[in-house]
N, C-alpha and C positions, 0 to 999 in steps of 0.2 A: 154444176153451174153452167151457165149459156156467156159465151164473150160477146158481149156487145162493144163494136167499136171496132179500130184498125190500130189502135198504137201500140201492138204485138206483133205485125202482120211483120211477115209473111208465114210465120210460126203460127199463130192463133189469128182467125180470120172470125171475121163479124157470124154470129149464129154456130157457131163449135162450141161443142161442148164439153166441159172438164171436170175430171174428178179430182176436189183437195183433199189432203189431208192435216188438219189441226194440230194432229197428237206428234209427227215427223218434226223436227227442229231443221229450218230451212236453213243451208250454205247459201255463204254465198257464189253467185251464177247459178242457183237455182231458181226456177218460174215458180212467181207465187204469186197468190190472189190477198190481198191488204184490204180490210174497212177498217176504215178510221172511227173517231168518234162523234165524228159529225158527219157520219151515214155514207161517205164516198166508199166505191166498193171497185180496186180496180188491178185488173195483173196486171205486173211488170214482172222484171229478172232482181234480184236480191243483189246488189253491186256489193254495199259493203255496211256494216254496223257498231256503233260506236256505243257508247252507253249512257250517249245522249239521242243518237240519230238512229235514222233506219231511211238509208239511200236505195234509190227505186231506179231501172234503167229500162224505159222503152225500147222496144227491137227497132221500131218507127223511126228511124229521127227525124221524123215530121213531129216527132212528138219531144216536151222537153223530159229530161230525166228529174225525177221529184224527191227531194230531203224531207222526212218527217222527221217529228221530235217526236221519241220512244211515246210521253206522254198522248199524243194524237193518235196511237196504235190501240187499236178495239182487240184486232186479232191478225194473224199475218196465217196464213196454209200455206203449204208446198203444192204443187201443181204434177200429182203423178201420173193424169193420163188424158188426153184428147182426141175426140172424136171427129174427124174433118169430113 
């Protein structure tokens, strides 16, 4: 996948590219890449998950950090390697 955007930066910068992986079961503080179900496709860091939620933490804090409800979750990947 390609990061488009800054709210990872200084970690993931706009145009790097990363490889997920699906099948890993993501910790939390680990980078992962989230689509939802209404098509948003976005990394952030795994803060914490509940078994309702799935909290999402920008590196940015230009950027806010985002709660999903498990149901909003299409797929969540762990984030093993980036190309800068």
């Amino acid at each position: 996948l390609e990061i488009a955007g800054d709210s990872m930066a200084p970690v993931f910068r706009d145009g790097d590219r990363i490889l997920v992986s699906p099948s890993i079961e993501p910790r939390r503080g680990d980078r992962v890449v989230v689509k939802t179900t209404g098509g948003e496709v976005m990394a952030k860091e795994l803060a914490r998950v509940t078994a309702r939620t799935i909290e999402l933490a920008s590196l940015n804090r230009d950027y806010e950090d985002r709660i999903l409800d498990r149901g909003e979750v299409a797929w969540i990947a762990r984030i093993l390697w980036a190309s800068q």
